[in-house]
N, CA and C atoms as a LAMMPS dump frame, in Angstrom:
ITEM: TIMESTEP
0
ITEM: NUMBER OF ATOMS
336
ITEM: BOX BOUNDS ff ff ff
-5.0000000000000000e+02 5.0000000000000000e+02
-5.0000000000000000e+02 5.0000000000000000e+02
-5.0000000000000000e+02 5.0000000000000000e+02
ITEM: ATOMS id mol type element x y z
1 1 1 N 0.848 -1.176 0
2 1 2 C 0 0 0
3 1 3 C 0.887 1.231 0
4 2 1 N 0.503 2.061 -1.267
5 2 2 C 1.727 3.429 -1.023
6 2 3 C 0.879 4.442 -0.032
7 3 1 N 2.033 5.457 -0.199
8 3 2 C 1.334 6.153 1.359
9 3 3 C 1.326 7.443 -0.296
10 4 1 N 0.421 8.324 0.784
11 4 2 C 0.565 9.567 0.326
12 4 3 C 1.222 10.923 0.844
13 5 1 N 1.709 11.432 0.169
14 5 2 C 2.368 12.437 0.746
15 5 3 C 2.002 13.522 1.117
16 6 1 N 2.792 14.127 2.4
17 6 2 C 1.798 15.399 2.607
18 6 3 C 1.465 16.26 1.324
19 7 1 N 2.687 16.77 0.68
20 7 2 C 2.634 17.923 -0.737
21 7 3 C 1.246 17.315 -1.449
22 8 1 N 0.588 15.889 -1.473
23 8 2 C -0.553 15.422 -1.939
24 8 3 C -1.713 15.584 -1.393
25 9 1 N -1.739 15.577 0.148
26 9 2 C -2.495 15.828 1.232
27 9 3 C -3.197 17.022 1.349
28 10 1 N -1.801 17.907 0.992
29 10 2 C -2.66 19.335 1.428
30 10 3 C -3.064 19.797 -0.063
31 11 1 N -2.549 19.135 -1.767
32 11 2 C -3.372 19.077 -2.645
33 11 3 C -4.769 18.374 -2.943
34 12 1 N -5.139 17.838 -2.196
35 12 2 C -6.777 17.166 -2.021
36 12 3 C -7.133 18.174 -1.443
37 13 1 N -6.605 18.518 0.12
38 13 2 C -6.97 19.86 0.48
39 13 3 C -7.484 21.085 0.204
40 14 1 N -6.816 21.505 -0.57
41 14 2 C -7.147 22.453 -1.262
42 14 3 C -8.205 22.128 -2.362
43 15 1 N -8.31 21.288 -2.975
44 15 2 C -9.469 21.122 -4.167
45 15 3 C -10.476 21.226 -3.481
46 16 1 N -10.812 20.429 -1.956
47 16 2 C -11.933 20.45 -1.852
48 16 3 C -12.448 21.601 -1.114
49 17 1 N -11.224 22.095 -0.634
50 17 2 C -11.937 23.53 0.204
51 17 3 C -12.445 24.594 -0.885
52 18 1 N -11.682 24.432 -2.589
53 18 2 C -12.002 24.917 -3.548
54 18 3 C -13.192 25.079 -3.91
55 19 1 N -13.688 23.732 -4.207
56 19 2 C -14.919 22.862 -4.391
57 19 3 C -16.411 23.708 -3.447
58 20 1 N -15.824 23.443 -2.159
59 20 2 C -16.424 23.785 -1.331
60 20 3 C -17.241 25.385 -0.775
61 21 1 N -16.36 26.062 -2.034
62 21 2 C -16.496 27.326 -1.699
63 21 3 C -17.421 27.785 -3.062
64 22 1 N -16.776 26.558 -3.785
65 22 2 C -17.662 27.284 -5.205
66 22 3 C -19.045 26.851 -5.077
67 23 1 N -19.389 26.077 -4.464
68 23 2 C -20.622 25.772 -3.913
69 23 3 C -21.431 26.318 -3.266
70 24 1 N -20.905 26.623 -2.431
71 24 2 C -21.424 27.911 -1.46
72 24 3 C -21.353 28.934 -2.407
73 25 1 N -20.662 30.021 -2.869
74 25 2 C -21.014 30.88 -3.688
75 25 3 C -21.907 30.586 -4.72
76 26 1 N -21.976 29.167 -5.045
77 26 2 C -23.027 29.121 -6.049
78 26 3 C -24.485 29.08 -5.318
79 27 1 N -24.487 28.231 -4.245
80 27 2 C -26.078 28.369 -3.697
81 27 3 C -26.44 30.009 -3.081
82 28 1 N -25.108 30.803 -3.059
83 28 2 C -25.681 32.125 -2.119
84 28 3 C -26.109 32.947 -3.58
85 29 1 N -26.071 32.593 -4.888
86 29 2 C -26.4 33.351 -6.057
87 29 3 C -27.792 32.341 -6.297
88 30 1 N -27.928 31.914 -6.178
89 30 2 C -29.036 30.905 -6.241
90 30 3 C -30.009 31.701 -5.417
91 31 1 N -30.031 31.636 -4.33
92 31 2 C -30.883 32.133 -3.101
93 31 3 C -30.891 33.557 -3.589
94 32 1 N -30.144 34.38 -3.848
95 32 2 C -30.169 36.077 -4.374
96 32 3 C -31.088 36.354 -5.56
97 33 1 N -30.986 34.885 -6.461
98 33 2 C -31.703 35.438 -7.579
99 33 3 C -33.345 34.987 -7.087
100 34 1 N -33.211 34 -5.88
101 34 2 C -35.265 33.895 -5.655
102 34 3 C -35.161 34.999 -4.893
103 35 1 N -34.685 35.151 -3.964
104 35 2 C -34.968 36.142 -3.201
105 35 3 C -35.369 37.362 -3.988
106 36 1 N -34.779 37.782 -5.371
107 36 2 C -34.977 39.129 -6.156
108 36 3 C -36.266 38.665 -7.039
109 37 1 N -36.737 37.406 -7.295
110 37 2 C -37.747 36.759 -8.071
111 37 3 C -38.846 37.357 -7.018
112 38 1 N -38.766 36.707 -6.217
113 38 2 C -40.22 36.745 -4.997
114 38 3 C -40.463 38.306 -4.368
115 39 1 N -39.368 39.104 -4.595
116 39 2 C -39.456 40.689 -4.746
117 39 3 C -40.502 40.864 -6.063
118 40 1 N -39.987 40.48 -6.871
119 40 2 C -40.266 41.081 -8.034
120 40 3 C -42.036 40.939 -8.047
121 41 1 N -42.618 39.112 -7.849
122 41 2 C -43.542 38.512 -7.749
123 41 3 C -44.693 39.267 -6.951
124 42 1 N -43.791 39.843 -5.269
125 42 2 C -44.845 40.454 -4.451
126 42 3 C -44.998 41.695 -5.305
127 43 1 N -44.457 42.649 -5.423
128 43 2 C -44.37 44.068 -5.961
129 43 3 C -45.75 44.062 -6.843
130 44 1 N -45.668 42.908 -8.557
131 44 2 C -46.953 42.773 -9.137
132 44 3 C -48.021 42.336 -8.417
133 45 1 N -48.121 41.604 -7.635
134 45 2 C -49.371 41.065 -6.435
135 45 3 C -49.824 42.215 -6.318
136 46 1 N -48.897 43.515 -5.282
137 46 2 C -49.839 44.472 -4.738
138 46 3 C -50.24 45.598 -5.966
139 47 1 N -49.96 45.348 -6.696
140 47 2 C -50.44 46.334 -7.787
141 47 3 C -51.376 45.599 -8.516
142 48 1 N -51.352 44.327 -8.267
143 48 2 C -52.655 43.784 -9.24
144 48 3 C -53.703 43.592 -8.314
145 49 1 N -53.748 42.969 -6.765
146 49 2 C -54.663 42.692 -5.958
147 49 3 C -54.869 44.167 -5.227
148 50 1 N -56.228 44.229 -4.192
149 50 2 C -56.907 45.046 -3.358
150 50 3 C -56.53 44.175 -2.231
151 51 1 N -56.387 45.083 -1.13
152 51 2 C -55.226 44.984 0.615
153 51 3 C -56.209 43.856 0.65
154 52 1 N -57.562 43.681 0.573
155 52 2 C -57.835 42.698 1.225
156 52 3 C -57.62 41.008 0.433
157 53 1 N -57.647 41.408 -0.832
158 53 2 C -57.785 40.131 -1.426
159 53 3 C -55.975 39.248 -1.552
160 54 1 N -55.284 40.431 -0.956
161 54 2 C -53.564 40.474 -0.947
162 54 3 C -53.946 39.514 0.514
163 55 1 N -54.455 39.824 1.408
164 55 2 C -54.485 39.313 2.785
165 55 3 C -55.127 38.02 2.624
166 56 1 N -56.486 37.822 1.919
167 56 2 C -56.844 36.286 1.673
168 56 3 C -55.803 35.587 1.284
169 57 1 N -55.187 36.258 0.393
170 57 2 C -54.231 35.194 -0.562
171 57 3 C -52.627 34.991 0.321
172 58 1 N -52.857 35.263 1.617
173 58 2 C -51.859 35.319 2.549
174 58 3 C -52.028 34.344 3.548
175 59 1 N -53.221 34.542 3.764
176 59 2 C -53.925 33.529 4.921
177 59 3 C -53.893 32.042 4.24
178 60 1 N -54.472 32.107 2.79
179 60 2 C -54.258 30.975 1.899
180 60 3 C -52.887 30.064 1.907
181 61 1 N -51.949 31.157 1.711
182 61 2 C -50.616 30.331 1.738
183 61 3 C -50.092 29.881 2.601
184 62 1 N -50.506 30.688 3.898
185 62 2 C -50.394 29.396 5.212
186 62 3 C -51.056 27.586 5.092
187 63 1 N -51.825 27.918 4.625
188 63 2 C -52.531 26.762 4.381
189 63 3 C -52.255 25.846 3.306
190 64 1 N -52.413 26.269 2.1
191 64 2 C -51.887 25.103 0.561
192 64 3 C -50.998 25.926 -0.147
193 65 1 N -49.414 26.131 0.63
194 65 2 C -48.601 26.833 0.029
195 65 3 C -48.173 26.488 -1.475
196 66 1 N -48.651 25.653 -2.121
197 66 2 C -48.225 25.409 -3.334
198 66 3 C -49.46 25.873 -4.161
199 67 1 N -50.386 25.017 -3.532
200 67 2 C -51.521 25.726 -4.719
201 67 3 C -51.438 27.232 -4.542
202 68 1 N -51.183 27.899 -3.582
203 68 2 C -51.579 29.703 -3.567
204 68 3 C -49.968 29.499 -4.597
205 69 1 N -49.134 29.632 -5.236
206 69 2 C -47.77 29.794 -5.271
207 69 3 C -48.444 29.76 -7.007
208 70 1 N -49.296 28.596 -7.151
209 70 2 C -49.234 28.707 -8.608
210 70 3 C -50.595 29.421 -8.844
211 71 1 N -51.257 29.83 -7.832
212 71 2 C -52.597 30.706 -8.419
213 71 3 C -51.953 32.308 -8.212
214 72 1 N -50.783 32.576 -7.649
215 72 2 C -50.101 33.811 -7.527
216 72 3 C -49.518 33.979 -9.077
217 73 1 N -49.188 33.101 -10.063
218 73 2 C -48.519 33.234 -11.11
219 73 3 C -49.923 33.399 -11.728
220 74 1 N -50.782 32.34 -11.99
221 74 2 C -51.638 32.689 -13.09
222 74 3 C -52.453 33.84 -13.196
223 75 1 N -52.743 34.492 -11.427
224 75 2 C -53.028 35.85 -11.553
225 75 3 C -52.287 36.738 -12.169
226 76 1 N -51.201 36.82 -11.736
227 76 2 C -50.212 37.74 -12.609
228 76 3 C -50.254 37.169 -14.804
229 77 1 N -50.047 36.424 -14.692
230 77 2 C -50.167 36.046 -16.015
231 77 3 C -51.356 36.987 -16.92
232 78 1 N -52.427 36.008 -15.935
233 78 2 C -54.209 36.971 -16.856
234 78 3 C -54.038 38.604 -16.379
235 79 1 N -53.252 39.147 -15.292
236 79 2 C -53.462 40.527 -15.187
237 79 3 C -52.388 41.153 -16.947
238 80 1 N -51.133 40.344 -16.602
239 80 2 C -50.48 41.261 -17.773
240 80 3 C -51.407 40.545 -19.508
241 81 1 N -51.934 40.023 -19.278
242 81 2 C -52.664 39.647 -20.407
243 81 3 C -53.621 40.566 -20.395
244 82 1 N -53.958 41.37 -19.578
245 82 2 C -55.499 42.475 -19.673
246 82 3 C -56.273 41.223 -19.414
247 83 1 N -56.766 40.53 -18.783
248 83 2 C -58.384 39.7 -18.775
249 83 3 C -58.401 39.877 -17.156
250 84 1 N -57.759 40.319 -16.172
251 84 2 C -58.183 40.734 -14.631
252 84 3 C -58.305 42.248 -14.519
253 85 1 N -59.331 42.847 -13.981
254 85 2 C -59.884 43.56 -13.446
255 85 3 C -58.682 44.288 -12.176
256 86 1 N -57.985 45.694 -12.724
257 86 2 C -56.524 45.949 -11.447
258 86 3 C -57.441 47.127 -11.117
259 87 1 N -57.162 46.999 -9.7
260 87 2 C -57.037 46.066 -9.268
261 87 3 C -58.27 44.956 -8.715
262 88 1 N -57.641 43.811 -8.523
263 88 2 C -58.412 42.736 -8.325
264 88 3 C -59.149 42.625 -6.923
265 89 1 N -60.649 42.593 -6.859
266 89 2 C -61.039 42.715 -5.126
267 89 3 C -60.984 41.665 -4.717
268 90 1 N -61.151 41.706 -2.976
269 90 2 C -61.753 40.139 -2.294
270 90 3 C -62.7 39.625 -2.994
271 91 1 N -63.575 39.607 -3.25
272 91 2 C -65.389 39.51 -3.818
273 91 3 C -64.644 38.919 -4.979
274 92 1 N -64.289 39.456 -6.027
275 92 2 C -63.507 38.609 -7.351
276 92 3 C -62.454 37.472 -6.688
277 93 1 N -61.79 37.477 -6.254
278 93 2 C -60.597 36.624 -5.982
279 93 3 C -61.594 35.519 -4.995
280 94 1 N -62.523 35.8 -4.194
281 94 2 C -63.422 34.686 -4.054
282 94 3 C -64.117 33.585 -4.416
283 95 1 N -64.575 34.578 -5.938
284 95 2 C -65.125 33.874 -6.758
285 95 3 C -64.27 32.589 -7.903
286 96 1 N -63.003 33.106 -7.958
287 96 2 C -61.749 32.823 -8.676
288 96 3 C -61.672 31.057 -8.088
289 97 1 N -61.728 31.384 -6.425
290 97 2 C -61.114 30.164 -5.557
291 97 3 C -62.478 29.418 -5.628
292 98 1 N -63.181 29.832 -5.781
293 98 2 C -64.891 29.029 -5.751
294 98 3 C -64.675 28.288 -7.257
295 99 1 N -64.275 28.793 -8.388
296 99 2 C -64.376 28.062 -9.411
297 99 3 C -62.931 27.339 -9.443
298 100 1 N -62.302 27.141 -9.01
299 100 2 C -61.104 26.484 -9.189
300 100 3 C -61.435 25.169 -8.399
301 101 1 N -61.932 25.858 -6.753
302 101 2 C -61.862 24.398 -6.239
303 101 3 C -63.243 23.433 -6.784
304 102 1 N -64.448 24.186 -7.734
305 102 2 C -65.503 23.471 -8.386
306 102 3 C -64.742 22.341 -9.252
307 103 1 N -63.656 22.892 -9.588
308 103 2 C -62.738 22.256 -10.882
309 103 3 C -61.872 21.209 -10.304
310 104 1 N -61.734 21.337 -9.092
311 104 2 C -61.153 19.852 -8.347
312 104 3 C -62.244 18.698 -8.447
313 105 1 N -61.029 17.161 -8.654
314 105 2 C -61.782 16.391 -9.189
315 105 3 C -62.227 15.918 -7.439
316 106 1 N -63.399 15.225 -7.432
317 106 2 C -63.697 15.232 -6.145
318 106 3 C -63.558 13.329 -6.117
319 107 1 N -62.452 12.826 -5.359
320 107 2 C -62.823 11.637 -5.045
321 107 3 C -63.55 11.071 -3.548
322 108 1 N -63.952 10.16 -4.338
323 108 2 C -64.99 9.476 -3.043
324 108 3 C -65.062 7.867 -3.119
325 109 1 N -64.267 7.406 -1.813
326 109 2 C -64.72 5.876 -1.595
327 109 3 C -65.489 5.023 -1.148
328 110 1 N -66.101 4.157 -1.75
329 110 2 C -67.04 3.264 -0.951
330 110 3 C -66.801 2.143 -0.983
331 111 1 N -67.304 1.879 0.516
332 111 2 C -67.068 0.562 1.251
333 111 3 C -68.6 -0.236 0.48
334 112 1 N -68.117 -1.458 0.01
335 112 2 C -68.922 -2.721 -0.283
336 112 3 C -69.281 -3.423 1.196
């Protein structure tokens, strides 16, 4: 079994502290660019929604953080398309979640 040498030792060393750093700088640009996304995301929210229907859709995401995450995009979508009403009220954004969850498929089991 050969041995390795230190001059080799502290060259692994170094690659991986290399490694290690480019990683980290890569996830802290990662995290900078959602962090500037989800800026960007809220900013259109409050210019497309009314304080209160901003606050439903807050209370919502406590609750089915994914579904509010992708009904936050398609609002924005139909607003820059012109087909939402800016801004958007509670009373509309009610009605929005009333026909969406109509549109869930509803399963139901029965016992024989």
């Amino acid at each position: 079994m050969s041995e390795v040498s230190d001059e080799e030792l502290e060259e692994l060393r170094r690659r991986k502290l290399s490694a290690l750093q480019k990683q980290m700088t890569d996830e802290q640009r990662s995290a900078q660019m959602e962090q500037r996304l989800e800026q960007q995301k809220d900013s259109l929210l409050r210019s497309i929604l009314s304080t209160e229907a901003r606050q439903r859709l807050t209370n919502l995401k406590m609750i089915k953080p994914e579904f509010t995450e992708q009904l936050e995009l398609q609002l924005i979508q139909l607003a820059q398309q012109g087909k939402l009403p800016i801004p958007l009220g509670d009373e509309q954004l009610k009605k929005i979640l009333v026909q969406l969850q109509s549109r869930k498929r509803q399963t139901t089991i029965r016992r024989k």
